[in-house]
LOVEXFI-160615 format. One line per 10 residues: number of its first residue (from 0); for each residue x, y, z of N, C-alpha, C, CB. Coordinates in nm, 2 decimals, padded with zeros to 4 digits, m for minus. Glycine has a CB too. Example, Ala and Ser with C-alpha at 12.3 -4.5 7.8 and 13.67 -1.06 7.14 Angstrom:
LOVEXFI-160615
0> 01.32 m00.57 00.78 01.23 m00.45 00.78 01.32 m00.33 00.78 01.13 m00.45 00.90; 01.28 m00.22 00.71 01.37 m00.11 00.71 01.29 00.00 00.79 01.41 m00.06 00.57
//
This chain:
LOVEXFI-160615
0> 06.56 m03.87 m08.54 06.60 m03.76 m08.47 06.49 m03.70 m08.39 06.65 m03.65 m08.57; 06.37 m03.72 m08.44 06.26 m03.64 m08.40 06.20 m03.71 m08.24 06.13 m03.63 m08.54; 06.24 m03.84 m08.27 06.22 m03.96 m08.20 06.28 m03.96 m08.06 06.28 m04.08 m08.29; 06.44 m03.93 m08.05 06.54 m03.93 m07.98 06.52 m03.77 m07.88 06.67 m03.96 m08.09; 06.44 m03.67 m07.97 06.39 m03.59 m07.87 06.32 m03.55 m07.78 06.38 m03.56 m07.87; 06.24 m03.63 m07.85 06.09 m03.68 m07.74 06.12 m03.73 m07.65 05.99 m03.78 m07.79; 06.20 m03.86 m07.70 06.24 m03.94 m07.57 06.31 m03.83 m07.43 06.37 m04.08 m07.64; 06.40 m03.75 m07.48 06.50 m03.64 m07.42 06.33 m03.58 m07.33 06.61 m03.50 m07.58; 06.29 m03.49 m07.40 06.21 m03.45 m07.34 06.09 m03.50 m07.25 06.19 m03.42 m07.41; 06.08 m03.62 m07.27 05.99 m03.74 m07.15 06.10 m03.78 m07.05 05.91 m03.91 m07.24
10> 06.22 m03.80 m07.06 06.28 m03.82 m06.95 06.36 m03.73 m06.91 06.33 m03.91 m06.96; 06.36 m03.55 m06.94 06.33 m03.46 m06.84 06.19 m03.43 m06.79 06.39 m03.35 m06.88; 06.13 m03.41 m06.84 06.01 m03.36 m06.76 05.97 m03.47 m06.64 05.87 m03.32 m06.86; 06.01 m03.62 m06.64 05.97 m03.68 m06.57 06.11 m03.68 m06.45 05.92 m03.81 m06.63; 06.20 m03.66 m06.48 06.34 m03.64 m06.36 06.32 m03.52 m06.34 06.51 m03.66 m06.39; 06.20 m03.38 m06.36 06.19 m03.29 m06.30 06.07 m03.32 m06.22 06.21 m03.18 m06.36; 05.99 m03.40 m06.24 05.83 m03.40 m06.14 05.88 m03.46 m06.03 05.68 m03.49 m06.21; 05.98 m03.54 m06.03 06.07 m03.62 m05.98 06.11 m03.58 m05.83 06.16 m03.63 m06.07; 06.18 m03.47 m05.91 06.28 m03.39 m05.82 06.19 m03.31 m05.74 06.39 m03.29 m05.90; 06.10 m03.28 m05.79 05.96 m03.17 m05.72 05.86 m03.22 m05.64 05.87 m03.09 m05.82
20> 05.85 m03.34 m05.66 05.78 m03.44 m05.58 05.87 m03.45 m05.45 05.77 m03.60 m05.65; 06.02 m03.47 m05.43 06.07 m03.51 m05.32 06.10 m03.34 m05.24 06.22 m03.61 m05.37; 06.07 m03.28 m05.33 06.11 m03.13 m05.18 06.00 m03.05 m05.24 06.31 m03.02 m05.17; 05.88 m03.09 m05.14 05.76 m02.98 m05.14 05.75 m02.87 m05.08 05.65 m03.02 m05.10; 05.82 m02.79 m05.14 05.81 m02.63 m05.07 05.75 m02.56 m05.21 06.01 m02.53 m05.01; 05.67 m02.48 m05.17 05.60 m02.38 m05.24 05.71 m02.31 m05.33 05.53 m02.27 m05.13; 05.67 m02.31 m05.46 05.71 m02.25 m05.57 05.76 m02.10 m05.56 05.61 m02.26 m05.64; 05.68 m02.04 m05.54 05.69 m01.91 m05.50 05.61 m01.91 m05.30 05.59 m01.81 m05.65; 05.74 m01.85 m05.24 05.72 m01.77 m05.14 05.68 m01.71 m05.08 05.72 m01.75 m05.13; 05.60 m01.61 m05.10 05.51 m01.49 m05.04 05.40 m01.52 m04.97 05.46 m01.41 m05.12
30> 05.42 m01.37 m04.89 05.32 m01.36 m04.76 05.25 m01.25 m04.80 05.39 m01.34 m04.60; 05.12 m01.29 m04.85 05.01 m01.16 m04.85 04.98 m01.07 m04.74 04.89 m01.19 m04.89; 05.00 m00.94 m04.76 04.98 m00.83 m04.65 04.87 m00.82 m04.60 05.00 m00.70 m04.69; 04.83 m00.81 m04.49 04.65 m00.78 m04.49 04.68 m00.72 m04.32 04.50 m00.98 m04.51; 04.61 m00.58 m04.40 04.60 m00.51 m04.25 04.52 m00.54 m04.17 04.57 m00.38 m04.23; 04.39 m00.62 m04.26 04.27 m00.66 m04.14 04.29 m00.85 m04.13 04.07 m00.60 m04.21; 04.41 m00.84 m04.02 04.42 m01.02 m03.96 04.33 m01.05 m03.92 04.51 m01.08 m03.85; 04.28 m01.04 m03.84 04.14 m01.03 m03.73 04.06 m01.11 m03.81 04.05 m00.87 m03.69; 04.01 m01.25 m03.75 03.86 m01.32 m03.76 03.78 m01.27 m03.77 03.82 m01.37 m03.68; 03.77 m01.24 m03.63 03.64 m01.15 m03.61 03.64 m00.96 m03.60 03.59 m01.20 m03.47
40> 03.56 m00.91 m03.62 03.59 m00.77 m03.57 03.51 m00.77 m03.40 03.51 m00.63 m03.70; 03.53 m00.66 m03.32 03.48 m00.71 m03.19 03.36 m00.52 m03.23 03.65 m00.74 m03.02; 03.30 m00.54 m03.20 03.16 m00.45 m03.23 03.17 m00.35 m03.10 02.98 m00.55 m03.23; 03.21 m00.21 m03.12 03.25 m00.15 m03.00 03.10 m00.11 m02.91 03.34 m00.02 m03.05; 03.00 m00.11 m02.97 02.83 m00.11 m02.93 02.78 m00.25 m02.99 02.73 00.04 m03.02; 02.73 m00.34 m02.91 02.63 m00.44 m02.97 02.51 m00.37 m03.01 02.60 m00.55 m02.88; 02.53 m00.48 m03.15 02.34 m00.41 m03.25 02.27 m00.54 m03.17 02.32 m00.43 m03.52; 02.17 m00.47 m03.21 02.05 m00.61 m03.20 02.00 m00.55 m03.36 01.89 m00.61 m03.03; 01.97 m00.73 m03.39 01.94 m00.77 m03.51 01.85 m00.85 m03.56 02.03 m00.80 m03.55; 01.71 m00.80 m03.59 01.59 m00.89 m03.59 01.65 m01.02 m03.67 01.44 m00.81 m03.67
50> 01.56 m01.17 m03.65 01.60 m01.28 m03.66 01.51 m01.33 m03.80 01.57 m01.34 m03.52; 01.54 m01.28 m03.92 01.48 m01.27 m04.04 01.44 m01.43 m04.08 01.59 m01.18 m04.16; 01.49 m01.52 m04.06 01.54 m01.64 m04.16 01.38 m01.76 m04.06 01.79 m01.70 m04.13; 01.35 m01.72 m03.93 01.25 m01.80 m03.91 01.14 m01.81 m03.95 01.23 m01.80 m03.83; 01.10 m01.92 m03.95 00.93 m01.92 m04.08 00.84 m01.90 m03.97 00.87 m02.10 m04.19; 00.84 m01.96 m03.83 00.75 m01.96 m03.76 00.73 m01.83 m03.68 00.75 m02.07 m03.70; 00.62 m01.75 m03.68 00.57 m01.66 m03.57 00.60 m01.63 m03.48 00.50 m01.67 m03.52; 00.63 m01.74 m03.39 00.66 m01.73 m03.26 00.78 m01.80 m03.21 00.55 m01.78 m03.19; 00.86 m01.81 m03.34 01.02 m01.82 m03.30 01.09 m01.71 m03.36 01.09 m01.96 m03.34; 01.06 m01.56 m03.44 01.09 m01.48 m03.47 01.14 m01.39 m03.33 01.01 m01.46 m03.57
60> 01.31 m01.36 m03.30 01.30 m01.33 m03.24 01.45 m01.22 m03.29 01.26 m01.43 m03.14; 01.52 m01.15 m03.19 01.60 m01.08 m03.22 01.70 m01.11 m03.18 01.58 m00.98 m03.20; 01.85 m01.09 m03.24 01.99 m01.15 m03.21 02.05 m01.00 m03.16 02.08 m01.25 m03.35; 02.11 m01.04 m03.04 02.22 m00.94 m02.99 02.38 m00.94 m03.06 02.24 m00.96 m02.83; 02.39 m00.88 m03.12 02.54 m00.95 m03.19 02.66 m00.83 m03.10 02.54 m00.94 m03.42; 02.77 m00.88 m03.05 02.90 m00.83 m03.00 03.02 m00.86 m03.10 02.94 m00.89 m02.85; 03.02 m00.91 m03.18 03.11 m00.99 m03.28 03.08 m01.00 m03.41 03.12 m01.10 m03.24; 03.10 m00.97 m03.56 03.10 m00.95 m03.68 03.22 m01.06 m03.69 03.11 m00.79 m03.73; 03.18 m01.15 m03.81 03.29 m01.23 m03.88 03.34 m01.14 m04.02 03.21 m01.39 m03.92; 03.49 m01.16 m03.99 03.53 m01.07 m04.16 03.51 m01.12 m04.27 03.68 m01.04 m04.20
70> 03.42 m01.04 m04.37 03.40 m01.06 m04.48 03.23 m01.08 m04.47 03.50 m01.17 m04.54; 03.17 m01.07 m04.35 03.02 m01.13 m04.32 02.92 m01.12 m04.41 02.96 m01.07 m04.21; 02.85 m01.17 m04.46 02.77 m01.14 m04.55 02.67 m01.04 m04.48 02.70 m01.25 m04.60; 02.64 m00.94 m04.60 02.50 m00.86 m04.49 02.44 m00.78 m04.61 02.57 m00.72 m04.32; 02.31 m00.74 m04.64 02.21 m00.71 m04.67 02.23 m00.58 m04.72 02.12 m00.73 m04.58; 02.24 m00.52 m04.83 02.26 m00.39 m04.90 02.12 m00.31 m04.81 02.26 m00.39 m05.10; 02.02 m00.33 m04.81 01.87 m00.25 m04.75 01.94 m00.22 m04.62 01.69 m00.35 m04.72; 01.89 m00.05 m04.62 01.94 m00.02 m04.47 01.87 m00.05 m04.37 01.95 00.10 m04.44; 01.76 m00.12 m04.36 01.71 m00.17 m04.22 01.74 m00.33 m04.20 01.53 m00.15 m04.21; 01.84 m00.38 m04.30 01.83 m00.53 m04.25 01.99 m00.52 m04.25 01.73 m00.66 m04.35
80> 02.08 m00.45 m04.26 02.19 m00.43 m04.27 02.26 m00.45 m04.12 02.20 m00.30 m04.33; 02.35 m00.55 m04.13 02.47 m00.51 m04.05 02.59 m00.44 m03.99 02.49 m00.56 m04.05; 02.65 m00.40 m04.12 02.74 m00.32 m04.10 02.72 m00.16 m04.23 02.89 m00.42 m04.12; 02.63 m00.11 m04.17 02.62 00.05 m04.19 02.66 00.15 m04.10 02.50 00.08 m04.20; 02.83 00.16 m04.12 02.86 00.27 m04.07 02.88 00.23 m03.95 02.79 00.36 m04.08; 02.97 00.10 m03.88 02.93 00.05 m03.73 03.08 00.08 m03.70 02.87 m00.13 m03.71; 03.16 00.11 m03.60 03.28 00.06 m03.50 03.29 00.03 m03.44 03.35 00.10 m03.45; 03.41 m00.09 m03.52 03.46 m00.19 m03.46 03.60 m00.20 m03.40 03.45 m00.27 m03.53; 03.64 m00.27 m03.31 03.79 m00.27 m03.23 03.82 m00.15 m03.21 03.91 m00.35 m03.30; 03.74 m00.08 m03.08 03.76 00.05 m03.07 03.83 00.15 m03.15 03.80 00.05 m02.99
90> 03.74 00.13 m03.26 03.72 00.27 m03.34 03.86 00.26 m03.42 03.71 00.43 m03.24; 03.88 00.16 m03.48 04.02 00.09 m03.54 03.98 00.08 m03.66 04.06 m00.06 m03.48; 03.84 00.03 m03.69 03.80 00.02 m03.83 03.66 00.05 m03.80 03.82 m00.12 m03.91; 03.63 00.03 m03.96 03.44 00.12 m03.98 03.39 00.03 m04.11 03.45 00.36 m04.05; 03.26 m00.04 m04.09 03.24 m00.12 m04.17 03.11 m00.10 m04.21 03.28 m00.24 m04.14; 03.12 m00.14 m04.31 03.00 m00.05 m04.43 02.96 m00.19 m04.50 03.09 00.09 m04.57; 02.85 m00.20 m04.55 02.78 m00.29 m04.64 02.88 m00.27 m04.78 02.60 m00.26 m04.66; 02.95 m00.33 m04.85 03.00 m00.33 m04.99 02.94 m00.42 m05.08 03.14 m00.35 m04.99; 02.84 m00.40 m05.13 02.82 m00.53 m05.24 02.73 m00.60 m05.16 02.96 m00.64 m05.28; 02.76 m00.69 m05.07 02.72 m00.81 m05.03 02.81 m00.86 m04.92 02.71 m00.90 m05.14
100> 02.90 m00.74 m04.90 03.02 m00.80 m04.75 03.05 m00.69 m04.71 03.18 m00.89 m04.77; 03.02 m00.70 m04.58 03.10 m00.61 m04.41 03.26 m00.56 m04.52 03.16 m00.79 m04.21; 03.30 m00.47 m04.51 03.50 m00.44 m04.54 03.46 m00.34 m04.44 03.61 m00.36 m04.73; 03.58 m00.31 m04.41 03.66 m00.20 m04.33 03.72 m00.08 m04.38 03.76 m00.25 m04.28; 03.62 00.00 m04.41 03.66 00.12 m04.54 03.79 00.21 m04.47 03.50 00.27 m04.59; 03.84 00.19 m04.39 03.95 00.25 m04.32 04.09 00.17 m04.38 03.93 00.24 m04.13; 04.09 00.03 m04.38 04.18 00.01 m04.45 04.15 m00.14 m04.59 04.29 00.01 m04.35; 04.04 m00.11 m04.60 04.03 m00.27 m04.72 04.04 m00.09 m04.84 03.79 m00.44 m04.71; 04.19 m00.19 m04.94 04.20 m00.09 m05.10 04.08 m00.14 m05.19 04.35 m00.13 m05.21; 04.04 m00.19 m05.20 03.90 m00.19 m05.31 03.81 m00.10 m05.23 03.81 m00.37 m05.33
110> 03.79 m00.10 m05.13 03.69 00.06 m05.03 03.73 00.05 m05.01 03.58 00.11 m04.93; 03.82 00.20 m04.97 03.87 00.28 m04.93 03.83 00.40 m04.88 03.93 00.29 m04.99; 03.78 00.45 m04.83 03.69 00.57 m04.73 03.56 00.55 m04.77 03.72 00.74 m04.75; 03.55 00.48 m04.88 03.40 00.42 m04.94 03.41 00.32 m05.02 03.31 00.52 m05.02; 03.30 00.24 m05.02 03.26 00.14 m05.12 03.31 00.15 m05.26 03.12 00.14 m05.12; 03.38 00.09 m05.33 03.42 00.10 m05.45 03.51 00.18 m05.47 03.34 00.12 m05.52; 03.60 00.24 m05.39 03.72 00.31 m05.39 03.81 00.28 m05.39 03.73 00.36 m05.32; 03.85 00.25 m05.50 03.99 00.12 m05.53 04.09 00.24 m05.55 03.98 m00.03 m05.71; 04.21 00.17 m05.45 04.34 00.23 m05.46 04.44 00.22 m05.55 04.38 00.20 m05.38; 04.49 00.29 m05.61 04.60 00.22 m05.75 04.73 00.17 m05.70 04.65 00.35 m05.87
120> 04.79 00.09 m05.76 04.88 00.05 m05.77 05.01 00.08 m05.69 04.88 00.06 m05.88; 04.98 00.00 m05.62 05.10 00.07 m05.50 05.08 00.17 m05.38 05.21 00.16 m05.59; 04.91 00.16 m05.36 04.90 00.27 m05.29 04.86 00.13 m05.18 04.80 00.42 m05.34; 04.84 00.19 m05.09 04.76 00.14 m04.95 04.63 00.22 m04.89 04.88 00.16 m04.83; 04.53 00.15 m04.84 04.42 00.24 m04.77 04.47 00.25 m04.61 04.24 00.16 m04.79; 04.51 00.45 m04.61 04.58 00.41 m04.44 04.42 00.56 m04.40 04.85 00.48 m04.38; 04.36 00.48 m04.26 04.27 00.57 m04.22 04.18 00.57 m04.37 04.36 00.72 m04.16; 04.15 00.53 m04.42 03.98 00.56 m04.54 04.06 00.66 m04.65 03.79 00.69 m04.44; 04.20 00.67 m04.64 04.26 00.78 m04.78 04.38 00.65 m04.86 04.38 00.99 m04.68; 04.40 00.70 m04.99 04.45 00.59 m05.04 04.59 00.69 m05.08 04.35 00.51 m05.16
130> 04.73 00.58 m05.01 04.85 00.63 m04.99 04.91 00.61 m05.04 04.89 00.62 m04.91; 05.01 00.64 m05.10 05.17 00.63 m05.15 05.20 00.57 m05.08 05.26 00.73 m05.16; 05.30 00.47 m04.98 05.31 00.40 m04.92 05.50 00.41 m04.93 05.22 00.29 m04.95; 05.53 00.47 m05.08 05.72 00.40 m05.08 05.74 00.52 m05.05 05.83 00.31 m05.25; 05.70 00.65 m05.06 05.75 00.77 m05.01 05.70 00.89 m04.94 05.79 00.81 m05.09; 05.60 00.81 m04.85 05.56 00.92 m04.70 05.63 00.87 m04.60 05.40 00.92 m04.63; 05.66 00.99 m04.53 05.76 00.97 m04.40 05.63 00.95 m04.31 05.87 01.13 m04.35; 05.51 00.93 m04.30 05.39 00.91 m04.22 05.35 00.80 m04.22 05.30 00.97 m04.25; 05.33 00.74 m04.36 05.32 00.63 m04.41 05.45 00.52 m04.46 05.25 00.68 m04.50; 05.55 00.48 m04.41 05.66 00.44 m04.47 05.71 00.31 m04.50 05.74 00.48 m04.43
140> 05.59 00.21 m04.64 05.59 00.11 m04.65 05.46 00.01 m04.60 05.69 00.11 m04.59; 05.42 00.07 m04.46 05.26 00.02 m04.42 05.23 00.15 m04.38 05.22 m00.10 m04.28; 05.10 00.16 m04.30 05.03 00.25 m04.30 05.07 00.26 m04.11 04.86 00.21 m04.38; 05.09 00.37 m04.07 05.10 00.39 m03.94 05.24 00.42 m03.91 05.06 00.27 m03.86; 05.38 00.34 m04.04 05.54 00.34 m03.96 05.58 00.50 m04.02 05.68 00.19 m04.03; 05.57 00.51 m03.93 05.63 00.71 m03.89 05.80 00.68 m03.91 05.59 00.80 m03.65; 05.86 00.76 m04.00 06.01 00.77 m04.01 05.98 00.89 m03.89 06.09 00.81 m04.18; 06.14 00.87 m03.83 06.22 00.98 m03.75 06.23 01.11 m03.81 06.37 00.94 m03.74; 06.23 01.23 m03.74 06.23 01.32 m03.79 06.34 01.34 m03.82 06.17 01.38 m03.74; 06.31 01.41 m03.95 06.47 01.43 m04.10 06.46 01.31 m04.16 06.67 01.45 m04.05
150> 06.42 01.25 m04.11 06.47 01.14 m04.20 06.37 01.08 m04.30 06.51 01.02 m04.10; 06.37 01.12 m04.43 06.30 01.07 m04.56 06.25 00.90 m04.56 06.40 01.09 m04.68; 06.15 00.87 m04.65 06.09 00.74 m04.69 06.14 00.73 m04.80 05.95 00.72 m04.71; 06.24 00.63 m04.82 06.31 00.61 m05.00 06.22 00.44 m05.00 06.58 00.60 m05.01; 06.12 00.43 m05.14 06.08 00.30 m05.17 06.03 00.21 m05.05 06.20 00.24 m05.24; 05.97 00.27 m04.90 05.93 00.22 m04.82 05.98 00.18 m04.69 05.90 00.16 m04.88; 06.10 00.21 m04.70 06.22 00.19 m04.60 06.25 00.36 m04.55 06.38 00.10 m04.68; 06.26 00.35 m04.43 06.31 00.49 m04.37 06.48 00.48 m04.35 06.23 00.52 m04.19; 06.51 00.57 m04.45 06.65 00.56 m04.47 06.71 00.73 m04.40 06.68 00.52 m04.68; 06.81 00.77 m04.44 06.87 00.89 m04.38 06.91 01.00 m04.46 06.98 00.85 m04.32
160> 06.83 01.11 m04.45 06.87 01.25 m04.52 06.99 01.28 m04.54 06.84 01.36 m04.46
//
C-alpha cells in the first residue's frame, strides 16, 4: 500500500513539473510599485566632486557630475558625500546619503522626509510625509491622484459620495 503511493506521488509531481515546464508564465503576477522609475536622477545644479580613488598626484583631479545613478553609492562624511540634501529632476525629489545609498526622502518608504523613516503598512511616502493612501481624497491610492471634489477615497479608488 505504502509502495503504490509513492509510486502515485512520483508520478504526480512529475506530470506536474511537466505541465509547468510546457507554459512558463510566472507563478505569481505582480508589478511592484516604484515611484522612483528613473535610472538616473538628472541633478538640477551640477556638483563637482573631487576625484578620491587616484593614487597618483597628478592625476587627482575633480569630476563635474549632471547625473546621479539610483541607489548610487555615496559616503556618509559630509565632505565626500554626494547626495546631501541635493535636487534632482527639478525639485521632484531630494536625496540624502541613507546608509551607504543616494534615496529620495520625498518618496522612497524606508526614508521618508528622512533617513530611516519607514512608513507602516499601507502607507506611501507622498512629498517626505508618510500617507494613508486607501482613504485621502489627495492622496487616492498613489501619491498625487486628487479625487473630484465631493467625491471620497474608498480603499484607494475615487468612488462617489
Amino acid at each position: 500500500m505504502a509502495s503504490n503511493t509513492l509510486n502515485l506521488v512520483a508520478i504526480l509531481s512529475l506530470t506536474i513539473s511537466i505541465l509547468l515546464s510546457l507554459y512558463p508564465q510566472p507563478a505569481f503576477s505582480f508589478q511592484m510599485e516604484d515611484f522612483d522609475s528613473e535610472e538616473e536622477y538628472v541633478l538640477d545644479h551640477p556638483v563637482i566632486i573631487p576625484n578620491l580613488r587616484s593614487r597618483s598626484r597628478f592625476l587627482k583631479t575633480s569630476l563635474t557630475k549632471d547625473k546621479i545613478r539610483k541607489g548610487a553609492d555615496c559616503d556618509p562624511h559630509p565632505s565626500l558625500n554626494i547626495c546631501k540634501g541635493i535636487s534632482v529632476n527639478n525639485g521632484t525629489s531630494l536625496l540624502y546619503c541613507c546608509k551607504t545609498h543616494c534615496r529620495n526622502v520625498l518618496s522612497d518608504r524606508n526614508n521618508c522626509g528622512k533617513c530611516g523613516n519607514r512608513c507602516e503598512f499601507g502607507q506611501r511616502c507622498c512629498g517626505g510625509v508618510c500617507t494613508n493612501v486607501a482613504n485621502n481624497v489627495n492622496h487616492c491610492g498613489k501619491c498625487g491622484n486628487q479625487c473630484s471634489s465631493g467625491v471620497q477615497c474608498d480603499n484607494g479608488f475615487c468612488g462617489y459620495a
